[in-house]
Wavefront OBJ file of the C-alpha trace (Angstrom):
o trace
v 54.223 -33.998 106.906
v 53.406 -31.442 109.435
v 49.762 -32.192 109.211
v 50.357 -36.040 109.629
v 53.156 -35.360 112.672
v 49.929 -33.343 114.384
v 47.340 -36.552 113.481
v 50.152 -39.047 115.141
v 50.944 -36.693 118.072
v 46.732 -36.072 119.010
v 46.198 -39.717 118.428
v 49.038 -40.832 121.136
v 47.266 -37.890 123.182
v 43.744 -39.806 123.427
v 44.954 -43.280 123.527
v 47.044 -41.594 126.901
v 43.836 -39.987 128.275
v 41.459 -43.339 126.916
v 39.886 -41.412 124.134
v 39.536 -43.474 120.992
v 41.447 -46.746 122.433
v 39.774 -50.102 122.627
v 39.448 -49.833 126.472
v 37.305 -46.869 125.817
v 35.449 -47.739 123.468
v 34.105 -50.953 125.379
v 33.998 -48.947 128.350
v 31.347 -46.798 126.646
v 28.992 -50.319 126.305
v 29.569 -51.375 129.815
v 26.440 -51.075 131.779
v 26.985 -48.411 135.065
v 23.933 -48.999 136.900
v 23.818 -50.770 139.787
v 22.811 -54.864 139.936
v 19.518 -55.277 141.535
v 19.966 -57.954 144.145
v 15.798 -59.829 143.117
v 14.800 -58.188 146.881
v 12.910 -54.924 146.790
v 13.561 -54.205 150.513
v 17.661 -55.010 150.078
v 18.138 -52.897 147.143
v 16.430 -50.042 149.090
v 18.980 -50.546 151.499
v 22.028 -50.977 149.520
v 20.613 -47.470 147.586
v 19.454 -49.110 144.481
v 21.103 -52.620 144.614
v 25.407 -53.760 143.997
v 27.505 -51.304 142.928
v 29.202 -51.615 139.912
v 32.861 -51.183 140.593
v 33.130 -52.143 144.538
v 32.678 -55.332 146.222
v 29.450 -56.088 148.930
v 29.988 -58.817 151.416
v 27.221 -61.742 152.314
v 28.366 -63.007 155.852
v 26.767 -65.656 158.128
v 27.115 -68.700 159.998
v 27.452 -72.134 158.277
v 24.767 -73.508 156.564
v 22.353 -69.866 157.345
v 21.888 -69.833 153.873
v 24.900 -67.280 152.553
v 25.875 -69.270 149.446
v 22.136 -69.448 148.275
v 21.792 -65.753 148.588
v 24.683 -65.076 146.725
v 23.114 -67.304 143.986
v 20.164 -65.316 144.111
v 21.720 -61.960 143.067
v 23.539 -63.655 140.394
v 20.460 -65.214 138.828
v 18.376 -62.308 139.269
v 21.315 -60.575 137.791
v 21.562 -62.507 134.209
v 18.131 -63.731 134.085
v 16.051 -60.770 134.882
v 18.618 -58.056 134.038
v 19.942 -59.522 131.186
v 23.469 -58.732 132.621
v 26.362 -61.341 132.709
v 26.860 -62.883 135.867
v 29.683 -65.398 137.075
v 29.619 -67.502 139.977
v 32.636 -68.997 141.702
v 32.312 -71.348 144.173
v 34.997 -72.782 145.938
v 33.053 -75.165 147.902
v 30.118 -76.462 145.510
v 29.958 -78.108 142.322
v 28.987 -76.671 139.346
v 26.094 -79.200 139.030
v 24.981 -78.147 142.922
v 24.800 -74.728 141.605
v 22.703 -75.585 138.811
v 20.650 -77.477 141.374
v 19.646 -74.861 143.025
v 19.190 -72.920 139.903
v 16.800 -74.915 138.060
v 14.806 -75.428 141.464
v 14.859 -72.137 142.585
v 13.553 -70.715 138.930
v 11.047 -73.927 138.267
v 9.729 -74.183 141.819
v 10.826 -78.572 141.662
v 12.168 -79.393 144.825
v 16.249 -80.032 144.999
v 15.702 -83.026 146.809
v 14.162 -84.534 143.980
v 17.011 -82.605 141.489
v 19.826 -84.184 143.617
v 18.079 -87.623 143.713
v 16.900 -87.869 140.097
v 13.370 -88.384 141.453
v 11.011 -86.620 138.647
v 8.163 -87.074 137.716
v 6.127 -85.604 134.231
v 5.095 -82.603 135.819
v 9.079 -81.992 137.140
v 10.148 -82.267 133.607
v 7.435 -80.193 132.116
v 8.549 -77.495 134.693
v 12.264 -77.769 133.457
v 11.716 -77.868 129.797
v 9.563 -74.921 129.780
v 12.382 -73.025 131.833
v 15.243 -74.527 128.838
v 12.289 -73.031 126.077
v 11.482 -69.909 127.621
v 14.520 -68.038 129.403
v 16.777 -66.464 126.495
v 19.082 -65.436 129.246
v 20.162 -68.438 130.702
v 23.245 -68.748 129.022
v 24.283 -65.042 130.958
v 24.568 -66.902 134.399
v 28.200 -69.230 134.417
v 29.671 -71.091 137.023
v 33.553 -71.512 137.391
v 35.543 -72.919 140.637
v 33.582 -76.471 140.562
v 34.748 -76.770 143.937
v 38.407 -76.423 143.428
v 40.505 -73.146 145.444
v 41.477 -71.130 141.831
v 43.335 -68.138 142.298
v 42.481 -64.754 141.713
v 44.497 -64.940 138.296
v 42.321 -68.048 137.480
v 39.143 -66.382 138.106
v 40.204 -62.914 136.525
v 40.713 -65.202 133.408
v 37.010 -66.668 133.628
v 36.148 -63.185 133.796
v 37.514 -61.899 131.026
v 36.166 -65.142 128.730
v 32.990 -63.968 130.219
v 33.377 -59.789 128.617
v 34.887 -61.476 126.157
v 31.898 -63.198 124.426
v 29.377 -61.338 125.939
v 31.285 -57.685 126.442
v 30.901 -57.214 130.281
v 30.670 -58.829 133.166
v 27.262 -57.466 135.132
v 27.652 -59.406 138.620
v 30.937 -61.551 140.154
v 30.541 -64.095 143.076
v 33.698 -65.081 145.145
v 31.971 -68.422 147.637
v 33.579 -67.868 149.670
v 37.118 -66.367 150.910
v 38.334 -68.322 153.686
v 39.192 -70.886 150.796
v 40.987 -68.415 148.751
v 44.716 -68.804 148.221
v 46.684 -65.055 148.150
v 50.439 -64.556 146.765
v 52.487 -67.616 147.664
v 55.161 -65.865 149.497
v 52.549 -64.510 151.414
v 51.354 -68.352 152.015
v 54.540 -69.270 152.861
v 55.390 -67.189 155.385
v 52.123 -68.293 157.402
v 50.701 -65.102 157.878
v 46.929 -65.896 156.811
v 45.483 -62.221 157.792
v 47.875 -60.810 155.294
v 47.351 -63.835 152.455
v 43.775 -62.646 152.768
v 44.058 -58.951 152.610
v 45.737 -59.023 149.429
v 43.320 -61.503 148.096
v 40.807 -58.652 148.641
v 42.595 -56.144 147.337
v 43.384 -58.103 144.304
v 39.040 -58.813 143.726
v 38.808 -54.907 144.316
v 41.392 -54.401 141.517
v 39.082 -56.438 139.415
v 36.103 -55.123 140.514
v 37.061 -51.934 139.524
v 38.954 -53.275 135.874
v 36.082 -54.593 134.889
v 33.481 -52.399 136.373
v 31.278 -54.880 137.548
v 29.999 -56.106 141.294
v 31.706 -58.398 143.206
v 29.740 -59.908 145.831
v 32.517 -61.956 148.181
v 30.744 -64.495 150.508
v 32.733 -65.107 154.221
v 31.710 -67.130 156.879
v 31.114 -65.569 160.602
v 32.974 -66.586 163.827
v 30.965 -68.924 166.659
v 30.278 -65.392 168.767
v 26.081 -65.447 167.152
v 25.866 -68.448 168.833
v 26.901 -67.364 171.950
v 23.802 -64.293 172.175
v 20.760 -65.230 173.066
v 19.114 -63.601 170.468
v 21.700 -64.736 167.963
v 22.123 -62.164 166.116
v 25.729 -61.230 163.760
v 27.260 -58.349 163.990
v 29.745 -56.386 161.942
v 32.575 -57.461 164.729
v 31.566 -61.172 163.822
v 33.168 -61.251 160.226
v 36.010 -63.876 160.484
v 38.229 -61.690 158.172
v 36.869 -58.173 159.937
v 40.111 -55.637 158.511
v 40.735 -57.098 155.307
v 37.236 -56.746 154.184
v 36.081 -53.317 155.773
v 38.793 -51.523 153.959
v 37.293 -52.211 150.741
v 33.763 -53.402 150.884
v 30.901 -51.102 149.780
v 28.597 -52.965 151.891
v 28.282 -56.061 154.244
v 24.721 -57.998 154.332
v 24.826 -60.271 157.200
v 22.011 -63.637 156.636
v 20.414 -64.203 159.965
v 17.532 -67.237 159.872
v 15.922 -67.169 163.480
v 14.664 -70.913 162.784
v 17.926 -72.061 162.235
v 18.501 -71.934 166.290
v 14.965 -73.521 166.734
v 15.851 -76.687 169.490
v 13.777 -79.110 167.051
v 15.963 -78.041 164.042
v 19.568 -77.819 166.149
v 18.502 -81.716 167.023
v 18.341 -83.258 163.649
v 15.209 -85.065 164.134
v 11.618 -84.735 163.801
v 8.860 -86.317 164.717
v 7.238 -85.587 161.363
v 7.384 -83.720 158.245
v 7.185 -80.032 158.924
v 5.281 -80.048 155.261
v 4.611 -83.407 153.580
v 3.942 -82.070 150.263
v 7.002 -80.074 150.345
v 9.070 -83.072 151.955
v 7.740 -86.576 151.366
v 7.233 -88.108 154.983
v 9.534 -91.304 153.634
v 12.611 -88.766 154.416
v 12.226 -88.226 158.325
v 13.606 -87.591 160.296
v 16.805 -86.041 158.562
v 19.200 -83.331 159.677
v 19.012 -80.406 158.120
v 15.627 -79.497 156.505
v 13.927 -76.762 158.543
v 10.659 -76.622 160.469
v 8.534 -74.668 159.219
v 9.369 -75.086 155.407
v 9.084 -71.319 154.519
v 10.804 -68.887 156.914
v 11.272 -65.414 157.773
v 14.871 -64.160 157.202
v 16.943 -60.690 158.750
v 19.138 -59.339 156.253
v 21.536 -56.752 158.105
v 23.074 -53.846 156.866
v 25.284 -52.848 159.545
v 27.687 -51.580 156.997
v 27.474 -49.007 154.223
v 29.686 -46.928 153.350
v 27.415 -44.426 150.353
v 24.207 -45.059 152.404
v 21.990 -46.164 154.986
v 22.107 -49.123 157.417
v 19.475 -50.886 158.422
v 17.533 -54.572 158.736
v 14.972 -55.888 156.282
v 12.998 -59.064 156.309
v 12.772 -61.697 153.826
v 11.039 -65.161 152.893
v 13.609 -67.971 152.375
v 12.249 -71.019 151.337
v 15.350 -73.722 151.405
v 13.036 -76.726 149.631
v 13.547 -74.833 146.621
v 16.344 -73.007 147.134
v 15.130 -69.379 146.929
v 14.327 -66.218 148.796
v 11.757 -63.784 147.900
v 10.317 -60.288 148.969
v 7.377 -60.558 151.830
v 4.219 -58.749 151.250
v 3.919 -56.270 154.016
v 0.788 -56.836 155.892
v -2.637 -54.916 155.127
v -3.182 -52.677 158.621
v -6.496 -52.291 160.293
l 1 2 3 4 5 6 7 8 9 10 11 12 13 14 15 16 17 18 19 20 21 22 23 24 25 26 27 28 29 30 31 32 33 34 35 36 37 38 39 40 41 42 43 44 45 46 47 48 49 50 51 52 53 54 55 56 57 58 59 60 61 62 63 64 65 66 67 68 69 70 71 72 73 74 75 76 77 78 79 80 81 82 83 84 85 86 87 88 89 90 91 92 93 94 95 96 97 98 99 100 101 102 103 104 105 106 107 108 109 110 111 112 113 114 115 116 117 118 119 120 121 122 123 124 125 126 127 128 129 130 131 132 133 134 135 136 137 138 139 140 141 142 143 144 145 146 147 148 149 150 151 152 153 154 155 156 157 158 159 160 161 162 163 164 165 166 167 168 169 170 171 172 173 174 175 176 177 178 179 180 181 182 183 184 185 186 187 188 189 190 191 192 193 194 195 196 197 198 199 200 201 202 203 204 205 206 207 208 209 210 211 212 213 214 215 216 217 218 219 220 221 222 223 224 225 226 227 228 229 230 231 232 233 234 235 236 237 238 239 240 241 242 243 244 245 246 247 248 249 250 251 252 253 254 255 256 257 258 259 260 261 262 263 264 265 266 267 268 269 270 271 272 273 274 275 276 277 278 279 280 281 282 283 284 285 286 287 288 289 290 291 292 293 294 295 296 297 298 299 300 301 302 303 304 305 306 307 308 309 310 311 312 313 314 315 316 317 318 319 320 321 322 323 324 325 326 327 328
């Protein structure tokens, strides 16, 4: 009896301290390396990519390019890390997401995805994507454009470590749309509502050990600069997010201010094989079709700050690392 009383009384002692419980022992199979973000120059930055654990924050003006970004790390995050990655977008579809999936990964334009407009070669270029990526299923998307809770996305979260054991990579798009506690709503006082929607994705972020990547929008004060540029002051919810984020990545796209662009017209395409002439002018397709992007680090709290340049190409959806330039 004595020997069995001293078996009972160590085994409450390590399920206390997490030695030998269930939380443990997944614990032990969750990956703690940090999520590469797909760009080179970023994750240099950031000190080797997300942070498991802590939440980064993509900010920039509407329709810069934030929620595409966002996308990026999460597909780079299940389909070339082979680490789970959910995506919860409060303003987009689930079928807009996989849009931009399929054309970002296939290189078919999502002009033609959202129109239905393929040809043979389209389809070759999607079936070979279905055929050859084993990690497809890795990347979800929840939110389908409704405002769920934090409690609502917790619970796609834990479906997601649930079947696959861990969640790698979380994406919040984006917070002004999140609902907090409902007293909290009801007493109108929206800097609050959001500051303990924050702290409740931190919570998570750290339950589950994963990144949380939490996209915001900026405040009209880029526009007012002539060069444009965000800064850290810009970020609509400023104090709620500072007191937890790990990082903050603000999107700048210099040709997004260009006067042809800011008009909505053109006199023709900017690329005709990348956008069939039959579609000009239209708002909202860039000139030139593959641009430079600034992606600033003003904020970091285990590292260094700093401003890298990207390519974004918004045809297809995707951003990619630039290829510094030989010298001499």
């Amino acid at each position: 009896m004595v020997r069995n009383h001293a078996r009972k009384t160590d085994a409450r002692r390590r399920t206390r301290s997490g030695e030998g419980s269930h939380r443990r022992t997944v614990n032990k199979h969750v990956p703690t390396s940090r999520v590469l973000t797909g760009l080179t120059a970023l994750d240099n930055v950031l000190g080797g990519g997300l942070r498991p654990g802590r939440i980064t924050v993509v900010a920039a003006r509407t329709a810069m390019g934030k929620s595409m970004l966002a996308l990026a790390m999460a597909r780079n995050c299940a389909l070339r890390q082979g680490r789970p990655a959910q995506v919860v977008s409060l303003e987009m579809s689930n079928r807009g997401l996989l849009e931009r999936t399929l054309a970002a990964e296939t290189g078919v334009l999502t002009e033609k995805l959202r129109r239905g407009t393929l040809d043979s070669s389209d389809f070759a270029l999607l079936h070979a994507f279905d055929a050859e990526n084993d990690n497809k299923a890795l990347l979800s998307f929840g939110g389908d454009g409704t405002t769920p809770s934090v409690a609502q996305i917790e619970q796609q979260c834990d479906t997601v470590t649930g079947r696959r054991g861990h969640l790698g990579l979380l994406v919040v798009d984006y917070l002004g749309l999140m609902h907090g506690a409902l007293h909290q709503r009801a007493a109108g006082d929206r800097q609050d509502e959001v500051a303990s929607v924050v702290a409740d994705l931190q919570r998570l972020a750290t339950r589950l050990n994963a990144a949380v990547v939490i996209v915001d929008q900026l405040t009209r004060a880029p526009e007012l600069r002539d060069d444009h540029r965000p800064r850290l002051s810009d970020l609509c919810h400023n104090e709620a997010l500072l007191s937890h984020a790990e990082a903050v990545i603000l999107l700048h796209r210099p040709a997004y201010y260009d006067p042809q662009h800011t008009t909505g017209r053109y006199n023709r395409s900017p690329n005709p094989e990348l956008y069939p002439a039959n579609l000009f002018p239209r708002y909202g397709l860039p000139e030139p079709a593959v641009q430079r992007a600034e992606l600033l680090v003003p904020h970091n709290r285990h590292g260094r700050t700093g401003t890298v340049e990207v390519g974004v190409e918004l045809a297809r959806a995707r951003f990619f690392d630039l290829v510094p330039e030989p010298v001499g």
